[in-house]
Backbone as ProteinMPNN parsed JSONL, in Angstrom:
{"seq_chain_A": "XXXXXXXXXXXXXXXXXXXXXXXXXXXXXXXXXXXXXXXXXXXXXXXXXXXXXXXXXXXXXXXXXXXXXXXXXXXXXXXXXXXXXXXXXXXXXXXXXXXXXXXXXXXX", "coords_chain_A": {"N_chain_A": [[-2.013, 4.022, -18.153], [-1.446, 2.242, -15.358], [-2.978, 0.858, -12.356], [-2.942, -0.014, -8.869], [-4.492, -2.075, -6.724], [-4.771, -2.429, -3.628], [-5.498, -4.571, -0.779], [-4.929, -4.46, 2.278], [-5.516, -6.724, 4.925], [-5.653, -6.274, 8.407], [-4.593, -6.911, 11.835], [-6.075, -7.482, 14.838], [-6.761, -4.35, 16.386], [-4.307, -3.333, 15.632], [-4.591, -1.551, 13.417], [-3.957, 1.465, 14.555], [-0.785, 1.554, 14.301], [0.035, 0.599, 11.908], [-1.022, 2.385, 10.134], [0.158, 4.448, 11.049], [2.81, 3.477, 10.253], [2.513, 4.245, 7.79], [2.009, 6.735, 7.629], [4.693, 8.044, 8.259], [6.556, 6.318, 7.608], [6.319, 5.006, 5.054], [5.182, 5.985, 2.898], [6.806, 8.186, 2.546], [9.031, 7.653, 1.777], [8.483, 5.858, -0.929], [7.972, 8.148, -2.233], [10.44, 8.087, -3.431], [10.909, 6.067, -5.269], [9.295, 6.926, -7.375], [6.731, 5.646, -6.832], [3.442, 6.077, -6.728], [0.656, 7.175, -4.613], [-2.488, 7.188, -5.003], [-4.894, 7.184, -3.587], [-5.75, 6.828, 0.104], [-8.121, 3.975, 2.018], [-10.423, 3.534, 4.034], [-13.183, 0.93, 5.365], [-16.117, 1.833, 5.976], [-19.159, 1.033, 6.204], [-18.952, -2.676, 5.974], [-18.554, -6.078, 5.628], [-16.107, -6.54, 6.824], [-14.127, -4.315, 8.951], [-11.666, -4.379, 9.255], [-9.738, -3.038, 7.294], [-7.021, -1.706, 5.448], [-7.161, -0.217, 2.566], [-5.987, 0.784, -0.613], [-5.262, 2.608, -3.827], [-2.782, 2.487, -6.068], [-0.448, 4.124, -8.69], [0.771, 3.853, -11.532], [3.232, 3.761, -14.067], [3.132, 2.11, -16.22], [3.385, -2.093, -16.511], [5.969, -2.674, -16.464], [7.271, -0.63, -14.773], [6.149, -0.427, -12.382], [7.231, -3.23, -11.165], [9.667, -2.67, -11.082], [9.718, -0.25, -9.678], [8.387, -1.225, -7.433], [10.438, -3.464, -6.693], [12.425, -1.957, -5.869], [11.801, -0.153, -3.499], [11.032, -1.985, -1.911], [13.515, -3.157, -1.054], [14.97, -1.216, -0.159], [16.888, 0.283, 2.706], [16.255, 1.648, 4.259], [13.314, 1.597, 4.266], [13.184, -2.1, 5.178], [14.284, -1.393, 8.011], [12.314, 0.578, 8.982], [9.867, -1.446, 8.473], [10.786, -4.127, 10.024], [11.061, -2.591, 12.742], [8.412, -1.819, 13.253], [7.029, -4.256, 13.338], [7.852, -5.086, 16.472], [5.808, -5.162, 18.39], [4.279, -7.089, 17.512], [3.036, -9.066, 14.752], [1.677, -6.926, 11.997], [0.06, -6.828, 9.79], [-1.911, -9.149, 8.414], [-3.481, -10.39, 6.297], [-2.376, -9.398, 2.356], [-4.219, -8.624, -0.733], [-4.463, -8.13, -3.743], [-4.587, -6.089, -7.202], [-4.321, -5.855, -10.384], [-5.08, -3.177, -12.049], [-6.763, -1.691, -14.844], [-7.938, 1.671, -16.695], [-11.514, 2.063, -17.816], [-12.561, 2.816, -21.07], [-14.292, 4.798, -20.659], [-13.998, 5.803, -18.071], [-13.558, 8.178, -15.309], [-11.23, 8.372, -14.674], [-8.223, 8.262, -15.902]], "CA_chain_A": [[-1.646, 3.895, -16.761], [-1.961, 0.946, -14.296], [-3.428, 0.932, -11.219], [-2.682, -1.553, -8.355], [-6.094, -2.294, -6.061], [-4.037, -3.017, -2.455], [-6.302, -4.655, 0.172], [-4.677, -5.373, 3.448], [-6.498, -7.041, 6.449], [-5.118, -5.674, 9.881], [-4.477, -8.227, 12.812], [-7.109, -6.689, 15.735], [-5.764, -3.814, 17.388], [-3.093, -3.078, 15.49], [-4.647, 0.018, 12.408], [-3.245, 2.773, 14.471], [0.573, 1.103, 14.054], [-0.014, 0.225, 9.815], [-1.639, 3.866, 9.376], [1.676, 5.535, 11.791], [3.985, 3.739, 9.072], [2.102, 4.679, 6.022], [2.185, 8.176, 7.601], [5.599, 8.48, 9.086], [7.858, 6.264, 6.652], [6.263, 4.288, 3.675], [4.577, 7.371, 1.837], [7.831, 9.284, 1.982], [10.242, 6.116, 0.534], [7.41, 5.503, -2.109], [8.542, 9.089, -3.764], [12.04, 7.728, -4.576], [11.267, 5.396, -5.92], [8.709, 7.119, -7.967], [5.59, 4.63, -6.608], [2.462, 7.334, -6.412], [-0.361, 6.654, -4.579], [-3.899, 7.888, -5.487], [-6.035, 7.344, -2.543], [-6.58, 4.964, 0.889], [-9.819, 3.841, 2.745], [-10.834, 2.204, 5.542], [-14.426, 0.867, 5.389], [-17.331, 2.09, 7.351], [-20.025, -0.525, 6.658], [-18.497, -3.323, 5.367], [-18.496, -7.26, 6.583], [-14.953, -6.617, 7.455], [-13.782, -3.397, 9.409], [-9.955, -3.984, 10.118], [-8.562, -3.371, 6.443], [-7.066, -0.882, 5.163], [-7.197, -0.263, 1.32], [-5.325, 2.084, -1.313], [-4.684, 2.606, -5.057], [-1.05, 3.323, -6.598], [-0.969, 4.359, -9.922], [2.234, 3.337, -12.53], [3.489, 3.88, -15.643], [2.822, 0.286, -16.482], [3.691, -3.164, -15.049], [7.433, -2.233, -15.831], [7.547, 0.709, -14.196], [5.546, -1.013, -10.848], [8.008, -4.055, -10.953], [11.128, -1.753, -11.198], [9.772, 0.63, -8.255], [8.429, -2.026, -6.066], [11.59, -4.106, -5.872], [13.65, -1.411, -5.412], [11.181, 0.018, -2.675], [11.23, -3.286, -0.792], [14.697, -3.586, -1.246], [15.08, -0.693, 0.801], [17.496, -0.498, 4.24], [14.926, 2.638, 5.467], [11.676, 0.073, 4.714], [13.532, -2.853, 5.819], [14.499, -1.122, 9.355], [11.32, 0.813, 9.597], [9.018, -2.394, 8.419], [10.722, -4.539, 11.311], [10.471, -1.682, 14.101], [6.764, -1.901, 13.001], [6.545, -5.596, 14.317], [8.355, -5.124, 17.649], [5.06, -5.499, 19.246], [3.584, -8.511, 16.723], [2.702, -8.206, 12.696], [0.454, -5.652, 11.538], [-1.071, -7.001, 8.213], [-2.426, -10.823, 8.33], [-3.144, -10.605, 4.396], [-2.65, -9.029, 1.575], [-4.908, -8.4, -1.502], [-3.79, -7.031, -4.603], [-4.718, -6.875, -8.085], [-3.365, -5.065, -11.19], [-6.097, -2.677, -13.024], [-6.259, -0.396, -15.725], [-9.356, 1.933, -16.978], [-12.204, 1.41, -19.358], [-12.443, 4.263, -22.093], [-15.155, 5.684, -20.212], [-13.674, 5.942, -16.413], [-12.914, 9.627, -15.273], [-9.636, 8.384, -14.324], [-7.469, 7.496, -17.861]], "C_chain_A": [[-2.112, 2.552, -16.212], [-1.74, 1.479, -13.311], [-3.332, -0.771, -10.443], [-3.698, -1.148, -7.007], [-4.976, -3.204, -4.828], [-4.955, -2.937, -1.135], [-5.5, -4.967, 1.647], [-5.829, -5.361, 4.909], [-5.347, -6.767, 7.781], [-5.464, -6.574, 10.833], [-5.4, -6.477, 14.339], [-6.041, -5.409, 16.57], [-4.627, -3.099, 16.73], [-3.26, -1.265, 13.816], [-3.991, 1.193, 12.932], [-1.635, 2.511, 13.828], [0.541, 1.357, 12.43], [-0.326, 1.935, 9.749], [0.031, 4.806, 10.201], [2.626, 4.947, 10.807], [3.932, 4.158, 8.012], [2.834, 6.376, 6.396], [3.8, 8.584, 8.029], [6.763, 7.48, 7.822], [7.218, 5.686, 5.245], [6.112, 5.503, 2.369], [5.94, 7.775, 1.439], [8.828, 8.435, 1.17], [9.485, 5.428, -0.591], [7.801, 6.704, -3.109], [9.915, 8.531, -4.434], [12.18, 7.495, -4.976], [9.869, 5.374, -7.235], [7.049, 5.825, -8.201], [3.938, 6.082, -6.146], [1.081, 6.633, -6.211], [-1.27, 7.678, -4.039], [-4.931, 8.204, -4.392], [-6.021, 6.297, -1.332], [-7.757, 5.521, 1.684], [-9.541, 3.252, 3.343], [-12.603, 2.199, 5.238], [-15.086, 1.509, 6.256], [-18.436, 1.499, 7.026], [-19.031, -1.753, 5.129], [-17.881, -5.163, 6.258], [-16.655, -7.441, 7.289], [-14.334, -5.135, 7.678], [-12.209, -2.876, 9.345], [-9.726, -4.262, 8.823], [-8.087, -1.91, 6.314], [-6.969, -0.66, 3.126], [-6.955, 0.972, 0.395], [-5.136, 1.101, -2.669], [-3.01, 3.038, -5.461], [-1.394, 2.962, -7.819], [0.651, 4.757, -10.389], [2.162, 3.251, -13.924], [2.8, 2.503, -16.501], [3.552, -0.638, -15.932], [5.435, -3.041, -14.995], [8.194, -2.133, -15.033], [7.456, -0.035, -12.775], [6.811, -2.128, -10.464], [9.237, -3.45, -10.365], [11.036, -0.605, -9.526], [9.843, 0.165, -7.3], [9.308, -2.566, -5.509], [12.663, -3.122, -5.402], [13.229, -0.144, -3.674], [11.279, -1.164, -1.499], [12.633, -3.534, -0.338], [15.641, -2.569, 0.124], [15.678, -0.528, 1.937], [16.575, 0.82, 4.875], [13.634, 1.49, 5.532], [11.993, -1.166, 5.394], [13.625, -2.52, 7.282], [12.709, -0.639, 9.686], [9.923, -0.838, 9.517], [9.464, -3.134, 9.552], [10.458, -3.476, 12.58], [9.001, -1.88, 13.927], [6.174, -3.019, 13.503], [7.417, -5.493, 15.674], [6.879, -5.71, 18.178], [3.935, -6.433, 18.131], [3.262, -8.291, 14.873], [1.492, -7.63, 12.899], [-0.645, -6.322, 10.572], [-1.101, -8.603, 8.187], [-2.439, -11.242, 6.698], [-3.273, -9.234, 3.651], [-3.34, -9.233, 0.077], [-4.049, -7.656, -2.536], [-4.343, -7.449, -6.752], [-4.606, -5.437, -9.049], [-5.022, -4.318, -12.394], [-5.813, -1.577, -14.268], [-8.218, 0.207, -16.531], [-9.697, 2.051, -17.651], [-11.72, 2.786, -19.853], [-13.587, 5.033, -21.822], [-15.045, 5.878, -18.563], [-13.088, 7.421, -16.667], [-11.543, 9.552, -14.908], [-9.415, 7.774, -15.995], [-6.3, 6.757, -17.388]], "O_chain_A": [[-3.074, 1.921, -16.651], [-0.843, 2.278, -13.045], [-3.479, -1.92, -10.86], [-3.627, -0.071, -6.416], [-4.497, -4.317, -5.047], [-5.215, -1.91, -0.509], [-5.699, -6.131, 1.992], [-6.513, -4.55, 5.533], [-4.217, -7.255, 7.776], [-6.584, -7.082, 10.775], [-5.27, -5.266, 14.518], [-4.957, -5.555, 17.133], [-4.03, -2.244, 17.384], [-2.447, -0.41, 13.463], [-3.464, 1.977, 12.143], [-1.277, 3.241, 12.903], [1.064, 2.339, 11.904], [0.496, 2.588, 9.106], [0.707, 5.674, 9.647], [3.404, 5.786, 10.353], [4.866, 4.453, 7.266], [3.719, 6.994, 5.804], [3.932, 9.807, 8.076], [7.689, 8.075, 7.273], [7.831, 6.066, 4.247], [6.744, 5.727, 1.337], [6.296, 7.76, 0.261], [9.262, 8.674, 0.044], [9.967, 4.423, -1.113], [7.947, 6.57, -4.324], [10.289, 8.56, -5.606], [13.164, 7.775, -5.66], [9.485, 4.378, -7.849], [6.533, 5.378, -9.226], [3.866, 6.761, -5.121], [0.475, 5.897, -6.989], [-1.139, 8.556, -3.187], [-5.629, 9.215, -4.314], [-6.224, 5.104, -1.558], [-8.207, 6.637, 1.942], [-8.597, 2.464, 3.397], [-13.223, 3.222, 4.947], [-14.59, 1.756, 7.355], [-18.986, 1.368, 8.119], [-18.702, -1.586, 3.954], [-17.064, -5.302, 7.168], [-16.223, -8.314, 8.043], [-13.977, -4.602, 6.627], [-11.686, -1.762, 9.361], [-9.478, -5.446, 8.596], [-8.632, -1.004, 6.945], [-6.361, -1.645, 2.705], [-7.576, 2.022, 0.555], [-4.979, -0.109, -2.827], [-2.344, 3.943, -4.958], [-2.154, 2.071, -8.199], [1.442, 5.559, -9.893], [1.307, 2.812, -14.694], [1.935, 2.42, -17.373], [4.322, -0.366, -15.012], [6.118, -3.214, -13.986], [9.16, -2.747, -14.58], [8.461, -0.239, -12.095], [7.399, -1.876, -9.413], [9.701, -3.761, -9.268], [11.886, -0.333, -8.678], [10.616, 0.424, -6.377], [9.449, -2.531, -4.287], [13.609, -3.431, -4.678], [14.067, 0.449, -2.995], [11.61, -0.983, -0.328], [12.845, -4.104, 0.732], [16.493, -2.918, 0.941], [15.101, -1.275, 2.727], [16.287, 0.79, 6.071], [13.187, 0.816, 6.46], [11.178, -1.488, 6.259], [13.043, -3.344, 7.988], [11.971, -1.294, 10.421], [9.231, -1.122, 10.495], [8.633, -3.006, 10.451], [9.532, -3.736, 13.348], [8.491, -2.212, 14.998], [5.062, -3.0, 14.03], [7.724, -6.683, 15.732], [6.906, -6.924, 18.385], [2.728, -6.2, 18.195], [3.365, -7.314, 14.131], [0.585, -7.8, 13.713], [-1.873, -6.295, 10.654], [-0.057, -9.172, 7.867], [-1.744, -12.045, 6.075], [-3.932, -8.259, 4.011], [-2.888, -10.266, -0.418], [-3.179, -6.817, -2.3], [-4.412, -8.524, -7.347], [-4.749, -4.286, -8.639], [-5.706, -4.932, -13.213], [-4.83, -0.863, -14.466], [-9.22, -0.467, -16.765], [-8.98, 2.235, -18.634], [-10.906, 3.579, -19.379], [-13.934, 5.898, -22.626], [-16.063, 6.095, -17.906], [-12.457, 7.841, -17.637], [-10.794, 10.527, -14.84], [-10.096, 7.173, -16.827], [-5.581, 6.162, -18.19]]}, "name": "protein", "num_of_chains": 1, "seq": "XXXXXXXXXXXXXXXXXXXXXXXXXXXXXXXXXXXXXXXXXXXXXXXXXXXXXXXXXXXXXXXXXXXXXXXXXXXXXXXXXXXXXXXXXXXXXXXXXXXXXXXXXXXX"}
């Protein structure tokens, strides 16, 4: 399996908006396209407050390539991702980086 380590930083003000699209459209247009994700966080001590941060977990980099573009590609993510900036962008940066686990992690 691969795992993809997705950090985004949140522009002030704006986490309830990013967490109302995760919950209301991204999650559900992530099954179609068979993109499954494992877990998100938000810090509570940590020199930076406003991110938010999740795992997704893929066949291999294939699989991730093949889901993501056709996830982005999207005319539901496209419409809902602009309605999401009507009132300014959400995510300043993103983070991201492609993992996979040792032979002794409880995840395989």
């Amino acid at each position: 399996m691969l795992y993809e380590y997705r950090c985004y930083t949140v522009a002030p003000g704006k986490m309830p908006d990013l967490q109302k699209r995760f919950r209301d459209h991204t999650i559900r247009i992530w099954e179609r396209y068979d993109i499954n994700p494992v877990a998100f966080f938000t810090p509570v001590v940590a020199a930076n407050n406003n991110e938010l941060i999740f795992i997704l977990e893929f066949k291999d980099m294939a699989h991730r390539e093949k889901a993501w573009n056709a996830f982005m590609a999207d005319p539901e993510w496209q419409e809902a991702l602009a309605r999401s900036h009507d009132n300014g962008i959400i995510v300043t940066n993103v983070e991201n980086k492609f993992l996979a686990a040792t032979d002794f992690s409880p995840i395989k």
